[in-house]
N, C-alpha and C positions, 0 to 999 in steps of 0.2 A: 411607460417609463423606459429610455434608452438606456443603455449600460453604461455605467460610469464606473472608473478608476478615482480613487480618491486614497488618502492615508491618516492612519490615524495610530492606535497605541494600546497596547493588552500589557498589561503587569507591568509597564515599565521599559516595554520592547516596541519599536517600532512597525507597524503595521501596514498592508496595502490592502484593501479594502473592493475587491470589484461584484458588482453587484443591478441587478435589474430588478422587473416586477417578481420575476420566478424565482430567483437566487442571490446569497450572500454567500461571498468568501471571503476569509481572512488569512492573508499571507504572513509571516513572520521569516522577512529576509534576514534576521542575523542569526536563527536559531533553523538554519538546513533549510531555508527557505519552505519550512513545512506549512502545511495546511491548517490553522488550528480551528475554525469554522466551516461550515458546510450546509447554510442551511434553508432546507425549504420555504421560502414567505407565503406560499400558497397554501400549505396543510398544515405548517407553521412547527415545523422539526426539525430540529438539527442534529445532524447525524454523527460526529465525528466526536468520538472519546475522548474523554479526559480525567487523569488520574488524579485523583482525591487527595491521596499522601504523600504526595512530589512533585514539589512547587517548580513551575514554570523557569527556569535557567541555561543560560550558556552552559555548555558541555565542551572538553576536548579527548583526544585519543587518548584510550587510554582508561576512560571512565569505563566503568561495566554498564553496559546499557541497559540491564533489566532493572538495577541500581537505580536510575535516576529518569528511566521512561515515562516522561509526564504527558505522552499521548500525541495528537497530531496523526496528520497525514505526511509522511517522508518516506525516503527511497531508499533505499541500501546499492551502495559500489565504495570500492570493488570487490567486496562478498559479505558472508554474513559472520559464515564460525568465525573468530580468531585464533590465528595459528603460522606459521611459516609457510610459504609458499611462492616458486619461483625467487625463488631469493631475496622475497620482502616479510618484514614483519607485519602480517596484517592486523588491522585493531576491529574490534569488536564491533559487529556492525557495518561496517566499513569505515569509509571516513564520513560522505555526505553528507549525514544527522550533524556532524560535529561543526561542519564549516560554518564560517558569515557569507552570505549572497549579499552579492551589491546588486542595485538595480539599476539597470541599463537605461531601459527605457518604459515610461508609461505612456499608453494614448487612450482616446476615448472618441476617435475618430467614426471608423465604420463599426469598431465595436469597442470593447472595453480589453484592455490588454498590458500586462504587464512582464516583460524580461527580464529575467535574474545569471548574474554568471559568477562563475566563480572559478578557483585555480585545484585541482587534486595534488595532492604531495607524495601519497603513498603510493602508486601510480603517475605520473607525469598526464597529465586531462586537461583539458580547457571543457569546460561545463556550462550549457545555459539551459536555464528549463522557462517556456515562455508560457501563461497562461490568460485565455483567453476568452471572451465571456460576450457573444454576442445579443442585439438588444430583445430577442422574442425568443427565448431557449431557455430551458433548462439546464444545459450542459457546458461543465467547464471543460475544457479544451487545455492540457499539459504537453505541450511538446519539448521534447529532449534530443539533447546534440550533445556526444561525448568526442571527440576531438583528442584520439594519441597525439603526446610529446615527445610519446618513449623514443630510443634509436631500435630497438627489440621488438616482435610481438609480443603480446602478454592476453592470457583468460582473465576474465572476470565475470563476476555476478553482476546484474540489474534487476531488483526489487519491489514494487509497490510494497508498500507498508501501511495501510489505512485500516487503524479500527476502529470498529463502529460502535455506536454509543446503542446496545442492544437491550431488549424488556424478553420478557416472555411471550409478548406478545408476538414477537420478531418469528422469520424463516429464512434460512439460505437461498440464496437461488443460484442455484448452475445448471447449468442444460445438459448435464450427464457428465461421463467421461469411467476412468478409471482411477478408483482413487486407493491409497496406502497409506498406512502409518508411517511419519519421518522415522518413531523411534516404539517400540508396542511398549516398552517400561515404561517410557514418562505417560501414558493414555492410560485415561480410565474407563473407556467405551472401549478403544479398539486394542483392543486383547491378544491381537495375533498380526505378525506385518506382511500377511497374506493381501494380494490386489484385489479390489471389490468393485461392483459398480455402482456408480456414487446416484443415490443416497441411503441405499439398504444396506445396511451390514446383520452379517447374522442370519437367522431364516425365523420363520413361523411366528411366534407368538412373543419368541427372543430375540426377535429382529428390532433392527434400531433404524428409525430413519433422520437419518444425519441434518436435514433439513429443518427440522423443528428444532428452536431454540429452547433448553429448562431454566427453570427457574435456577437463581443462582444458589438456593439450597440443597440442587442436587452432589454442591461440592467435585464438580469433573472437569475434566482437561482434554485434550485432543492437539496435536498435529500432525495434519495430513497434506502429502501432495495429491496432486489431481493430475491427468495427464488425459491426454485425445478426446477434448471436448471438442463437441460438435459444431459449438458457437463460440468465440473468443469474448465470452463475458464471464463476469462475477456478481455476485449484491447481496443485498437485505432486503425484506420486504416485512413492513411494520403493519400489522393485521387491522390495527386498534386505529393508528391515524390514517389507512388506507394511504398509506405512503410507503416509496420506493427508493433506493436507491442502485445504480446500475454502474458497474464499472467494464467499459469497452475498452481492447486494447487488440493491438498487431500481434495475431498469431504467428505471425513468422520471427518476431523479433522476441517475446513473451508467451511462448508454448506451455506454457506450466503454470500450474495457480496454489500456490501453497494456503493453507489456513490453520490458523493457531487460534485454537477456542478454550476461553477458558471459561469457566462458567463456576465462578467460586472456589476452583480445585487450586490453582494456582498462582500463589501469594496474595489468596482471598478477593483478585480481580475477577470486574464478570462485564467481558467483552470480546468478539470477534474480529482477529486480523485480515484483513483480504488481502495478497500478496502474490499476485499477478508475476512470474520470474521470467528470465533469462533460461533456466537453471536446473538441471534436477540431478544430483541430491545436491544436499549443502557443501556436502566435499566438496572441493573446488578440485582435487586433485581426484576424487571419483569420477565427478562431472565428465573433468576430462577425457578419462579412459574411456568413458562411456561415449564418447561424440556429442554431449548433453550441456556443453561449456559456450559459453558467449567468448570472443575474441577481437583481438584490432592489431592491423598492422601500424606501422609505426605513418603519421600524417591520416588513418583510417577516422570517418565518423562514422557512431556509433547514434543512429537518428531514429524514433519510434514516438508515438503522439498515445494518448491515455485520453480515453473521454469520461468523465463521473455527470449520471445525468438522474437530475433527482424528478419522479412521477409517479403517480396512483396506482395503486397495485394490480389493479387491471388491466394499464397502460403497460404493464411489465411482462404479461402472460399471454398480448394479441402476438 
């Protein structure tokens, strides 16, 4: 089966649909151009979250986003906290979640392919994210182009935001690194905002390895960044369907991988965010001082590719 681009319709919203033997995606270009499918046809799973209590809707700035987060795969720019900065009012999230994507262009030529662009306001950006789905893979293919309007430099964030639709069955995968609590209050594992090496926290018999997914009766929460991984990947690995999923991205451009796990602790969701950054911390104005901030000058692009490639949990550990 070759990849084809086609379009169709979830709740009432418009959809683009690219998809082969190995894989379906589902784009919804007026709702941040996110990802709301993701799914394996081969082991026959699909990976990407969706929330129960909050019905699928247009969003603008403004909204609180934990308020009305009904799931998806989306991107956060130009940051995440809201708050003042560089002399703009930033809105929660950023804006991206918020926007409509027009779609440029579809083909279904040498592979399956769709173009989404859009305008930023709260920032001056020209935005396209193209995704791409060739006929014998597994792997979606998101390339990004941020394109300053501004007359000024300006920092910002860039985001992955993808959570995964996770069982008990599930484990993390990352290839090491250093990892910290964003915040030790909000955590109900990691207790101290001491650096660790990821995935032992703790020692002996009270050690925790972060990798293993609990049930969501455990009631806990976690966010942590990650920092000097060995290998610029992320994922899941689902034990029960012998299924994987892997998110690849440009270390030079996304050095950072943030993860927000909640596992029943918080507002009774039980799912893992992958959030591959820019960035590290969420200050935009720590970021900075720290040399740790993304930046553009004025006419700068802002250009990095994401590959999500879903396969057998075996295929994940050669």
């Amino acid at each position: 089966m070759n990849a084809t681009v086609s379009r169709g319709s979830c709740r009432g919203f418009e959809t683009i649909v690219l998809e082969n033997a190995h894989m379906r995606a589902v784009i919804i270009p007026e709702l941040g151009g996110r990802v709301w499918e993701l799914e394996d046809r081969v082991r026959e799973r699909q990976w990407i979250w969706h929330r129960e209590d909050v019905p699928l809707r247009a969003s603008t700035m403004g909204d609180v986003y934990d308020d009305v987060w009904a799931g998806g795969w989306e991107e956060l720019f130009p940051n995440d906290a809201p708050g003042k900065f560089e002399g703009r009012d930033l809105p929660d999230h950023g804006e991206w979640w918020t926007m409509k994507w027009s779609v440029v262009d579809t083909s279904s030529r040498s592979m399956a392919s769709a173009c989404l662009s859009a305008t930023s306001t709260v920032v001056k950006a020209t935005c396209t994210k193209e995704f791409r789905l060739a006929n014998d893979t597994a792997t979606l293919l998101v390339c990004y182009r941020i394109r300053s309007n501004e007359v000024q430099p300006f920092h910002f964030l860039f985001k992955q935001h993808l959570p995964i639709l996770i069982t008990s069955d599930c484990r993390l995968l990352l290839p090491g690194g250093r990892a910290q609590a964003v915040d030790p209050s909000f955590s109900t594992i990691l207790k101290r905002g001491d650096e660790f090496d990821w995935p032992l926290v703790g020692k002996g018999d009270e050690g925790t390895d972060l990798r293993v997914i609990p049930d969501r009766s455990i009631n806990a929460k976690d966010f942590l960044y990650v920092r000097d991984l060995p290998e610029p990947y992320c994922g899941v690995e689902d034990l029960k369907h012998g299924a994987s999923i892997r998110m690849n991205f440009d270390y030079t451009k996304l050095p950072y991988v943030w993860l927000f796990l909640t596992y029943g602790g918080w507002r009774d969701l039980y799912t893992a965010v992958l959030e591959p950054c820019s960035n590290l911390p969420k200050d935009l104005s720590e970021a900075v001082r720290l040399g740790q901030s993304a930046r553009l000058e004025p006419g700068q692009e802002f250009k990095t590719t994401v590959a999500a490639t879903l396969a057998g949990v075996e295929e994940t550990r050669i």
